[in-house]
C-alpha positions as CSV (number, residue, x, y, z in Angstrom):
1,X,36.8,5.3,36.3
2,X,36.5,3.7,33.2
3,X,35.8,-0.3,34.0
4,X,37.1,-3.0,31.3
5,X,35.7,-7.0,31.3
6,X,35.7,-9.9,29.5
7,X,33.1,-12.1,29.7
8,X,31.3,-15.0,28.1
9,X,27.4,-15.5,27.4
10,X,26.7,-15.9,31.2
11,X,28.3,-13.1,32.3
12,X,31.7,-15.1,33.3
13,X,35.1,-13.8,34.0
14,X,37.0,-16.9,35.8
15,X,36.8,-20.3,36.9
16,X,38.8,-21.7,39.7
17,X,40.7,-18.4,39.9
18,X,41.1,-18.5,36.1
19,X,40.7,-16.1,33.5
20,X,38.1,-18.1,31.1
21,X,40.0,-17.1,28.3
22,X,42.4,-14.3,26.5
23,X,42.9,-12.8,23.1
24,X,45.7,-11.0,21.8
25,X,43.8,-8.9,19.6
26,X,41.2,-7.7,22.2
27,X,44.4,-6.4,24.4
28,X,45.7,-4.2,21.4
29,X,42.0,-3.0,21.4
30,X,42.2,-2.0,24.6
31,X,45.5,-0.3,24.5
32,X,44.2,1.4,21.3
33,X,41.2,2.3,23.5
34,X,43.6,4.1,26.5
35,X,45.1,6.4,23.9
36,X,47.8,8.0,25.9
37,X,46.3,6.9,29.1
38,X,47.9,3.7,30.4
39,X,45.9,0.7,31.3
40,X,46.0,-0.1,34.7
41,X,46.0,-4.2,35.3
42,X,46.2,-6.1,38.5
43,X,49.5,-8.1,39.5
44,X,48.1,-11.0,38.1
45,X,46.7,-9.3,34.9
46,X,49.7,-7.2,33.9
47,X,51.2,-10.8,32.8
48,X,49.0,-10.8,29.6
49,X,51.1,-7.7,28.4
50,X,54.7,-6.7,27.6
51,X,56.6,-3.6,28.9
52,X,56.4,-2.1,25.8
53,X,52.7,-2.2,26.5
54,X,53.1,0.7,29.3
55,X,50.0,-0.9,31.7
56,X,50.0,0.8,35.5
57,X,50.3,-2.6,38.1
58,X,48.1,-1.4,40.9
59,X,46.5,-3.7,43.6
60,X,43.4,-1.3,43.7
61,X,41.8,1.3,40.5
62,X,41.6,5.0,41.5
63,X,38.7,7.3,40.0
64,X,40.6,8.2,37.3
65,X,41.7,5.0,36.2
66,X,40.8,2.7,33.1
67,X,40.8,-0.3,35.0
68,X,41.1,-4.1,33.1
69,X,39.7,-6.2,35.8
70,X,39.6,-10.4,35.3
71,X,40.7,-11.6,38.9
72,X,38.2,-9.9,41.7
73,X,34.4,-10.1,41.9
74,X,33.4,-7.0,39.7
75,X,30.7,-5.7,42.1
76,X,32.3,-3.3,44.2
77,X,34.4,-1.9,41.5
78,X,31.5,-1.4,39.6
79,X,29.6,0.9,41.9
80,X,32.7,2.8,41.2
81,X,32.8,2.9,37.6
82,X,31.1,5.6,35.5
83,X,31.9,3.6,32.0
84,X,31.9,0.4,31.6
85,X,32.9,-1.5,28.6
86,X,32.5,-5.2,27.9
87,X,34.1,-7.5,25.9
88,X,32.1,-10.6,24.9
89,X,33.5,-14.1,24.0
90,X,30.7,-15.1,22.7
91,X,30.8,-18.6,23.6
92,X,30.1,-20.3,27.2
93,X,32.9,-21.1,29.4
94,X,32.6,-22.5,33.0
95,X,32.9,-19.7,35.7
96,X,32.1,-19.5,39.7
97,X,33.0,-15.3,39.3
98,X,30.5,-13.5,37.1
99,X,28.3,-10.0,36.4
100,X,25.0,-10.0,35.5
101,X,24.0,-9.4,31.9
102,X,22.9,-6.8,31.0
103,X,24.3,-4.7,33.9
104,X,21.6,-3.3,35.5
105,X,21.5,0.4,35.8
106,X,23.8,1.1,32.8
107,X,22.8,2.1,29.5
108,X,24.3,0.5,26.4
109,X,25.8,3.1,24.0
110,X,27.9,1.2,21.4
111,X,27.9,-2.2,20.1
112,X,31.0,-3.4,17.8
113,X,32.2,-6.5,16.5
114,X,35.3,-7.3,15.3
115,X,37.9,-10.9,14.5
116,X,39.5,-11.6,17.1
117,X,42.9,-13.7,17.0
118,X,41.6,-16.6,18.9
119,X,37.7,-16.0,18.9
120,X,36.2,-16.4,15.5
121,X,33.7,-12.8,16.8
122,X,34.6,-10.3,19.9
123,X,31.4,-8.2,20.4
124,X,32.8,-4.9,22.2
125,X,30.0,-3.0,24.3
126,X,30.4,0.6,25.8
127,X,28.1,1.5,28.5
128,X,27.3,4.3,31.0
129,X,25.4,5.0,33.7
């Protein structure tokens, strides 16, 4: 499984069963990303995208899956995960549901920034185990 977050500097996702933050620009990444593989998005995720989007609802990823994940701790979907890729705010938000940074055990193998439409820099990482 290919595992998707967004974080900020601390390694935040949500606050108060939140996501800390969205940007339009990082979801057309993604979706670029997928290629002909749809994005699979929780219930409560899938309402950051239109149909025309194509995202897979599911309640849980399967191993084959590239998985956007914002409203579970990350932890145990991580141990699944062979790729991970990380997309950085790059500012601090409050959050009580977080990963630690760098993930440990994962090696970093790209690093690329780009505008984003609401965040002045997006810092996309790609890692794998």
């Amino acid at each position: 499984m290919i595992l998707i977050l967004c974080v900020d500097d601390r390694g935040g996702l949500m606050f108060n069963r939140r996501r800390q933050s969205q940007d339009r620009l990082v979801r057309q990444d993604m979706l670029h990303l997928c290629g002909a593989r749809p994005l699979a998005v929780s219930p409560y995720t899938a309402r950051q995208f239109g149909p025309e989007d194509g995202v897979k609802v599911v309640e849980q990823p399967g191993e084959e899956d590239i998985f956007f994940l914002e409203d579970l701790s990350p932890q145990p979907v991580l141990e699944q995960a062979d790729k991970l890729i990380l997309y950085h705010w790059n500012r601090a938000y409050p959050g009580d549901v977080r990963i630690q940074l760098p993930p440990e055990g994962w090696k970093l193998d790209e690093r690329t920034e780009f505008p984003g439409y609401s965040h002045e820099k997006i810092t996309r990482e790609v890692y794998t185990r």
